[in-house]
C-alpha positions as CSV (number, residue, x, y, z in Angstrom):
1,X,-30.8,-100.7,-85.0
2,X,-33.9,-101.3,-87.1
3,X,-36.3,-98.5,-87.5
4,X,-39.3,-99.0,-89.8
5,X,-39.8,-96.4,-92.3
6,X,-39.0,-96.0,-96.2
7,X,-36.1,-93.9,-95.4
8,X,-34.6,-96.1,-92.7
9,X,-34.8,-99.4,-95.2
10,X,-31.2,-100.0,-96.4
11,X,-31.3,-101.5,-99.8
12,X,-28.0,-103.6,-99.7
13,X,-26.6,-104.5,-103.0
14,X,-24.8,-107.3,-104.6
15,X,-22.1,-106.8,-107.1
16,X,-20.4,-109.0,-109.4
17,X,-17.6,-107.1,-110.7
18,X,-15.0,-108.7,-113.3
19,X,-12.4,-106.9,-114.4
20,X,-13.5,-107.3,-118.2
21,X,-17.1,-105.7,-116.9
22,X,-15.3,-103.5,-115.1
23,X,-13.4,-101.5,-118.4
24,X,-17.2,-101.2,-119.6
25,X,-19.1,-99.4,-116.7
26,X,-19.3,-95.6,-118.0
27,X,-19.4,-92.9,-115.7
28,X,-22.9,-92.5,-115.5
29,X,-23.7,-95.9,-114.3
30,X,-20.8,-96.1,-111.9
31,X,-22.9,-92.4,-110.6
32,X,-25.6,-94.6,-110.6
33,X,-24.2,-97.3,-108.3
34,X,-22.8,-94.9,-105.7
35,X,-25.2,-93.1,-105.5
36,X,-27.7,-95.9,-104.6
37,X,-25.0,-97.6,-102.5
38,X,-24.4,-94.1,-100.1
39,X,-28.4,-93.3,-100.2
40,X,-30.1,-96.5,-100.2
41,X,-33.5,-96.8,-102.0
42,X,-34.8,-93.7,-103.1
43,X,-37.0,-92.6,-105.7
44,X,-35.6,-92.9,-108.8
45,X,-36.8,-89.3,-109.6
46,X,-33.6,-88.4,-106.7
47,X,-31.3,-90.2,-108.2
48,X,-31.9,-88.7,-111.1
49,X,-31.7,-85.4,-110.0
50,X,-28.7,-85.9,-107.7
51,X,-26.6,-87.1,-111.0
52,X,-27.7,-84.6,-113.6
53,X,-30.2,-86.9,-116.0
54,X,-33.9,-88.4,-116.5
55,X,-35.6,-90.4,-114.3
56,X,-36.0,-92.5,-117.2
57,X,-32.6,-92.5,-118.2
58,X,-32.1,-94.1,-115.0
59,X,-34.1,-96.9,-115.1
60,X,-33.3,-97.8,-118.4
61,X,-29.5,-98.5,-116.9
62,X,-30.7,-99.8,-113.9
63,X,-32.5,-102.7,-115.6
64,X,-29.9,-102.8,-118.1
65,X,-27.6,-103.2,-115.4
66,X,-29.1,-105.9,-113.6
67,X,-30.0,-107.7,-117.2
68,X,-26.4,-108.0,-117.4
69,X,-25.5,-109.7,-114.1
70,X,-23.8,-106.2,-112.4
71,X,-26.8,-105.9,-110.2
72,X,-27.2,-108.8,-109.0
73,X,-30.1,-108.2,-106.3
74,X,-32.0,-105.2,-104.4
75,X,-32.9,-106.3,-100.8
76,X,-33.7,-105.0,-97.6
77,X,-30.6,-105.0,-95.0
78,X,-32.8,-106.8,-91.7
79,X,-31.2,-106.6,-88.2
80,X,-31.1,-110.2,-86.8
81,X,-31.8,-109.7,-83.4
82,X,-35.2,-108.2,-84.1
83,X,-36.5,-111.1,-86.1
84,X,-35.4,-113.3,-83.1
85,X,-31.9,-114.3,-85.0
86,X,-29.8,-113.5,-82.2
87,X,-26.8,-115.8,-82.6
88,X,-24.6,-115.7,-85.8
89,X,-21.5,-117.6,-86.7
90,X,-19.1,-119.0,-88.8
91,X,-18.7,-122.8,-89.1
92,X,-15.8,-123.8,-90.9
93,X,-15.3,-127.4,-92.3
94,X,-13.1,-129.4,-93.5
95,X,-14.4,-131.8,-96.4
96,X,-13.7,-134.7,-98.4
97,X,-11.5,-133.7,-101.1
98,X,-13.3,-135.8,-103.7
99,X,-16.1,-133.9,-106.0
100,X,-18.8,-136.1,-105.7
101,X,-18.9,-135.7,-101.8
102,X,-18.3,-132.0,-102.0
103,X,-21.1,-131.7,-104.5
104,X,-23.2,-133.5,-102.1
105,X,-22.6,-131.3,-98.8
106,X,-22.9,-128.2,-101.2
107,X,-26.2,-129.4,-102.4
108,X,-27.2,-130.1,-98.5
109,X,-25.5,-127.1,-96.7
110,X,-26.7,-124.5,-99.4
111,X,-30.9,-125.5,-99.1
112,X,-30.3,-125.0,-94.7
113,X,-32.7,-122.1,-93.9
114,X,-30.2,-121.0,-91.5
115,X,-27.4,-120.4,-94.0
116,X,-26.8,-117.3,-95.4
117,X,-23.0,-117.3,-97.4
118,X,-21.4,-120.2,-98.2
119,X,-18.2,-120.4,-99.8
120,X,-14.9,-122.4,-100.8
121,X,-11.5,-121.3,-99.3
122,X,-8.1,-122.0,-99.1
123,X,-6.2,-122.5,-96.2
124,X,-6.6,-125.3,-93.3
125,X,-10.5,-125.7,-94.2
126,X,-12.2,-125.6,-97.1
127,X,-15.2,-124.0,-96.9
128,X,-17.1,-121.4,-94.5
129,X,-20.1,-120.9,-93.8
130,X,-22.2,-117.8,-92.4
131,X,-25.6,-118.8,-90.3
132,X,-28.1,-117.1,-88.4
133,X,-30.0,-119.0,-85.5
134,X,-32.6,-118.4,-82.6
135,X,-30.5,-119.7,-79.8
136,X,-27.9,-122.3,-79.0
137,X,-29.5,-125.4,-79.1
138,X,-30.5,-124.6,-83.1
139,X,-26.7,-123.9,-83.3
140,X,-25.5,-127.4,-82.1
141,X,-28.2,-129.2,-84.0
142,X,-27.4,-127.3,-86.8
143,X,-23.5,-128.2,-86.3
144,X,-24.4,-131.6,-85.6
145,X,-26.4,-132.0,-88.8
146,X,-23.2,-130.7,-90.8
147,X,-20.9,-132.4,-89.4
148,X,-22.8,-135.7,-90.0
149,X,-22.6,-135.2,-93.8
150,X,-20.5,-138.0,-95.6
151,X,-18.1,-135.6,-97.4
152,X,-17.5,-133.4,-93.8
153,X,-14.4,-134.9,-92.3
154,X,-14.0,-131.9,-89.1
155,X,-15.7,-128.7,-88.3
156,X,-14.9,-126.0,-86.4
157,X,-17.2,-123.0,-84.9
158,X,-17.1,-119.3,-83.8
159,X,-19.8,-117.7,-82.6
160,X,-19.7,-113.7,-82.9
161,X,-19.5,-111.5,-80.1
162,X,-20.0,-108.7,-81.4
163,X,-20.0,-106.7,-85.0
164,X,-17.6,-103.7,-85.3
165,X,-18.6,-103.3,-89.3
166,X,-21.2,-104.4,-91.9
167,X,-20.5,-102.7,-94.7
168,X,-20.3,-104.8,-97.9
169,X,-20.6,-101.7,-99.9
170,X,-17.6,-100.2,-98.5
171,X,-15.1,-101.7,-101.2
172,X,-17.5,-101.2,-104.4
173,X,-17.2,-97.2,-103.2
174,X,-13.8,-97.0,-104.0
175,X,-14.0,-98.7,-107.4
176,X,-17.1,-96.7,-108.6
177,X,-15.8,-93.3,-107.7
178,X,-15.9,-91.0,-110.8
179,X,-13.0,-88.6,-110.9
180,X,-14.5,-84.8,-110.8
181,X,-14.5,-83.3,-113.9
């Protein structure tokens, strides 16, 4: 449920975490993360106070830390449903495994408003991709237009029922916790 109001807007964070970036996040900016993970956006002044240092001190890594790719964005987390995106599913494909035709349907499939993730996979197909649309005719015109791409040999569709969790935070918990002193 979407309720409007500072408090209520989930900032959702992306992380890219390496292993090599991971031996260099200190304590204080793994405090940092959490703490703006499990509260969303808040003043900086209450992070700040909720970790023991300066409101300055916490920008500073803030920007340092999206400077150096760990932060990657701050957005709002929308519900669909209220913006009239009331279908979402996953359209798998299976591709032409030469470059030059993957590189096209990348180029194509990435720029479609209705795509939000896109990625490369192992397995049966080989890529997956994550779309929002208004109803089912934008779906099957939007599955059509895919599946007409020169490098997409076969694709294959599932339409969610329902979500039981959304929380891409969840795993970056567990990594940033700071063991109590």
């Amino acid at each position: 449920m979407f309720i409007v109001g500072w408090k209520a807007l989930k900032i959702a964070m992306t992380f890219k975490l390496y292993v090599n970036k991971m031996l260099r996040i200190k304590d204080l900016e793994k405090k940092i993360l959490l703490n703006m993970l499990e509260k969303g956006n808040q003043p900086l002044v209450k992070i700040a106070k909720d970790i023991g240092v300066t409101r300055q001190t916490v920008a500073k890594k803030i920007e340092q830390m999206h400077e150096s790719g760990l932060i990657l964005s701050f957005f709002p987390k929308l519900e669909p449903e209220i913006l009239g995106l009331s279908i979402q599913a996953y359209i798998l494909m299976q591709e032409d495994p030469r470059s030059d035709c993957r590189k096209e349907t990348e180029e194509i499939v990435k720029n479609l408003p209705q795509v939000s993730e896109f990625q490369r996979i192992f397995g049966k197909y080989d890529s997956i991709v994550k779309v929002l649309v208004k109803n089912n005719k934008e779906l099957t015109d939007l599955v059509k237009k895919i599946h007409d791409l020169n490098g997409v040999k076969d694709t294959e569709t599932f339409i969610v029922h329902s979500t039981i969790k959304d929380k891409p935070e969840e795993p970056f918990k567990k990594v940033l916790a700071v063991p109590m002193e």
